[in-house]
C-alpha positions in Angstrom: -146.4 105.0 10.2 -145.5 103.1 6.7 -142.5 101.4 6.4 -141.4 101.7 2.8 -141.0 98.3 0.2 -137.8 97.8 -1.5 -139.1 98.7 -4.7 -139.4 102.2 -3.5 -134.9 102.6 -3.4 -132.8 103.1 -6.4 -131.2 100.0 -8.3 -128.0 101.1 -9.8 -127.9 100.6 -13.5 -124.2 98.8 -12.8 -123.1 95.2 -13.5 -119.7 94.8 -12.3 -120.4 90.8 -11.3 -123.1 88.1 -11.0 -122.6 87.8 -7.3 -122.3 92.2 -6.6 -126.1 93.6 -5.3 -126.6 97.2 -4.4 -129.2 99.5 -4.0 -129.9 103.1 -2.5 -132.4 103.8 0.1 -134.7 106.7 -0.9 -136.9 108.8 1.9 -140.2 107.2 0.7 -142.0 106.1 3.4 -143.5 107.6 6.4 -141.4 106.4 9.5 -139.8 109.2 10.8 -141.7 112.9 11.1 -140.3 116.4 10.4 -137.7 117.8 10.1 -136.3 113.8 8.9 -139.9 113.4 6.8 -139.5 110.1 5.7 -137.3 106.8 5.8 -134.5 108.2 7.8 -131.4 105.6 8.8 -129.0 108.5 10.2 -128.4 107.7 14.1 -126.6 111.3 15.1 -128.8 113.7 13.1 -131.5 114.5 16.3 -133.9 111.6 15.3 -135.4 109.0 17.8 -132.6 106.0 18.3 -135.1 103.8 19.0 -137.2 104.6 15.3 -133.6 104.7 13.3 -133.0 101.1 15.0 -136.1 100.1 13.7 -135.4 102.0 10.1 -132.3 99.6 10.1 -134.1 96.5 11.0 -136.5 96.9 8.1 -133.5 97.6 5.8 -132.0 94.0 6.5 -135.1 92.3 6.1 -135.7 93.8 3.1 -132.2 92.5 2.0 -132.9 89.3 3.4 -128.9 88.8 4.0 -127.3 86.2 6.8 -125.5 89.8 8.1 -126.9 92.7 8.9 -125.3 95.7 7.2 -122.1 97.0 9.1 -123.4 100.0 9.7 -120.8 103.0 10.5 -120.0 105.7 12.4 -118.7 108.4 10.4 -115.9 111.1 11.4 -115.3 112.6 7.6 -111.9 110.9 7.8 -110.2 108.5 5.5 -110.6 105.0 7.7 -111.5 101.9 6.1 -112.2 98.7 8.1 -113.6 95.5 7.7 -117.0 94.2 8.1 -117.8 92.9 11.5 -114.6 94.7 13.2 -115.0 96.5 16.3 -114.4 99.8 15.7 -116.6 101.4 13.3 -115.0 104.8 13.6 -114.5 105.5 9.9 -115.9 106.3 6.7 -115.4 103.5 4.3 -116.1 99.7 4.8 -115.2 96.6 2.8 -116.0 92.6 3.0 -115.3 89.4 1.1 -117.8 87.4 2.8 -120.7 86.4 1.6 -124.2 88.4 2.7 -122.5 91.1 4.2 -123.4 94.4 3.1 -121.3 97.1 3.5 -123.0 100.4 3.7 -122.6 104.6 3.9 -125.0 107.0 4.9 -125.5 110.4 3.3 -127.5 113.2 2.4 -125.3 115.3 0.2 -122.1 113.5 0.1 -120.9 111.2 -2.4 -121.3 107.5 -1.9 -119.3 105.4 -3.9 -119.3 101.7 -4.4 -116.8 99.3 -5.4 -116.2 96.0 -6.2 -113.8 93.8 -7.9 -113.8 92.7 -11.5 -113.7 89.2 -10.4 -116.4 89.0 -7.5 -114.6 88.2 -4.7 -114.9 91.5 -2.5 -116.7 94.9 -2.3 -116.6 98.1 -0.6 -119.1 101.0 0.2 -117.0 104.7 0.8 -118.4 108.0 2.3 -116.6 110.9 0.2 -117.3 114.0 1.2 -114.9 117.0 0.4 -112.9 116.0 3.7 -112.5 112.9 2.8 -111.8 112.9 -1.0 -108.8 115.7 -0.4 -107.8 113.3 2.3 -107.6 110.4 -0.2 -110.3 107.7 1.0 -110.7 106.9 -2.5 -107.1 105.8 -2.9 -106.8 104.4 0.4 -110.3 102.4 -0.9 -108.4 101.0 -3.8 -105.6 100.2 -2.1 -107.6 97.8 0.4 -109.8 96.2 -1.7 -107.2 95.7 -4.7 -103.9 95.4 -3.2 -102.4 93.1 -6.2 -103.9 95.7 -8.7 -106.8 93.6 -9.1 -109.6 94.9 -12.0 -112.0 97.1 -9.9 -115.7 98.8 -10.9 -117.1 101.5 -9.3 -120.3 103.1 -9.2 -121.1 106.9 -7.8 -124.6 107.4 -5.7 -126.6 110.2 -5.4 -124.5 113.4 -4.4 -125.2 117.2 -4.0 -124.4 118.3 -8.2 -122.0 121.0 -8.9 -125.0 123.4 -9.5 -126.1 123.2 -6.4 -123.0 122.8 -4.3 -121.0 126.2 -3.6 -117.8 126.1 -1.7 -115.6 128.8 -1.2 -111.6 129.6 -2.2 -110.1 127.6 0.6 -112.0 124.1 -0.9 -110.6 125.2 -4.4 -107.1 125.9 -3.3 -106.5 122.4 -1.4 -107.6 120.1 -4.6 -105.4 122.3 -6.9 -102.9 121.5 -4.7 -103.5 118.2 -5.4 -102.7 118.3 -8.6 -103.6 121.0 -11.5 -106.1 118.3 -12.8 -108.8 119.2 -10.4 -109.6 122.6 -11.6 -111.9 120.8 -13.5 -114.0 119.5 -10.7 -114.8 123.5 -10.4 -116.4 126.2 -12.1 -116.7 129.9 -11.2 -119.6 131.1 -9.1 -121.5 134.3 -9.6 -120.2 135.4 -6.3 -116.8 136.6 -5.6 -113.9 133.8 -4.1 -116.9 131.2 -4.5 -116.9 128.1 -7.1 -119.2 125.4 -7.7 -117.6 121.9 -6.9 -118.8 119.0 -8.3 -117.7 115.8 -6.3 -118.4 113.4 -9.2 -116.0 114.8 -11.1 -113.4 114.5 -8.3 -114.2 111.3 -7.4 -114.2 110.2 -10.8 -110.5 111.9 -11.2 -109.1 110.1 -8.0 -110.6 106.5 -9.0 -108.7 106.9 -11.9 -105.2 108.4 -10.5 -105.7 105.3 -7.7 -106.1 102.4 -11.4 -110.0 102.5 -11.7 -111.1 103.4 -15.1 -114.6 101.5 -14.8 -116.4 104.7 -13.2 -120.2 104.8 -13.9 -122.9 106.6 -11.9 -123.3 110.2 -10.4 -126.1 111.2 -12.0 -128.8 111.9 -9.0 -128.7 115.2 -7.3 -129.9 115.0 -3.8 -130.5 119.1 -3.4 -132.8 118.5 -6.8 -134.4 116.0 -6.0 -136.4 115.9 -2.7 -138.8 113.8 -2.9 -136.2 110.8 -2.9 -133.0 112.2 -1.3 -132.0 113.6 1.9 -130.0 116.9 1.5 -128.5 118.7 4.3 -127.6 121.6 2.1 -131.3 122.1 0.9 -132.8 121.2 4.6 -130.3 122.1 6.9 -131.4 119.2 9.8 -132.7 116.0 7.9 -132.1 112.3 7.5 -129.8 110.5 6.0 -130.5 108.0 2.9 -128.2 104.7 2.8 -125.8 103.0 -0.1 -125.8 99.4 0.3 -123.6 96.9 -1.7 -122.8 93.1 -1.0 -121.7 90.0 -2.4 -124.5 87.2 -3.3 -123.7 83.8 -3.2 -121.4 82.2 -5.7 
């Protein structure tokens, strides 16, 4: 068993503050066996709850943070809580403290980080389809800027549009959303299929919701195995984490 070091994640090319840290776990590692192969940190995905607790453990003394990272338990919804409340039913998870990192888990889905112009809070949303029809994104902004403030956000490693085939019904509910989304899609090979990219979406929500600072989204997780978890690709597998959190002023 080898527990991996953190210069074996991802560092986000992304600057929003001084005081804004994040990172992305990557599978490197050998902790958990097949079918999870790797660094897995997904509780409900059939590994052992005792090796994903230690997983997690490694992950905040890696960090090295006064909190550890408010982990969640994610329903493909559109709830966004605060670090350290009770209920971590939800998908999406913000803090203005200090050492708190706020964190999503994937393997496919898009991860997206935010965090204020000014330095004073961050958030950490899970957006798959579900939840970016169901308007996490702008419920995101919403809580961590309610004055309007300046936000930044970044967009993790996701399954890419050439890998990610949905079918008519997916299509038909974002162009109900507005006409815009048709861009998010182009035409599969196979009949009443498209290919969806969920960069794109995102990026087109962030910016109806007041965020133009959109950066990120260029990792595919079905392309790129040997980092990312992709439950696409794998069918039963791990899941990879997106952390962000605030440093000390």
């Amino acid at each position: 068993m080898t527990l991996p070091d953190i210069t074996q994640w991802l560092r986000p090319d992304w600057r929003p503050h001084p005081r804004v840290r994040a990172v992305v776990t990557t599978r490197l590692g050998r902790h958990s066996p097949p079918p999870w192969h790797g660094f897995n940190l997904g509780m409900n995905c059939g590994d052992e709850a005792d090796r994903v607790e230690q997983a997690r453990r490694h992950v905040h003394k890696l960090l090295g943070t006064d909190h550890p990272p408010a982990w969640l338990r994610q329903i493909h919804g559109d709830r966004i809580v605060r670090a350290g409340e009770a209920d971590v039913r939800a998908d999406g998870v913000w803090t203005n403290e200090t050492g708190w990192p706020c964190v999503v888990l994937t393997a496919d889905c898009l991860p997206v980080l935010l965090a204020r112009a000014d330095g004073t809070a961050v958030a950490a949303v899970h957006a798959g389809w579900r939840g970016l029809h169901a308007g996490i994104l702008a419920r995101a902004v919403a809580t961590l800027a309610p004055d309007d403030e300046p936000l930044s956000a970044w967009l993790g490693p996701a399954i890419s549009e050439r890998a990610y085939q949905v079918g008519e019904d997916v299509h038909r509910a974002f162009l109900d959303l507005g006409p815009e989304y048709g861009g998010a899609f182009r035409r599969d090979s196979q009949p009443g299929h498209w290919r969806f990219s969920l960069a794109h979406a995102a990026t087109l929500a962030l910016n109806a919701a007041g965020v133009e600072d959109v950066s990120g989204g260029e990792h595919c997780t079905a392309s790129d195995p040997d980092h990312f978890y992709s439950y696409r690709a794998e069918g039963q597998t791990g899941r990879f984490a997106s952390l962000i959190w605030l440093a000390p002023a």
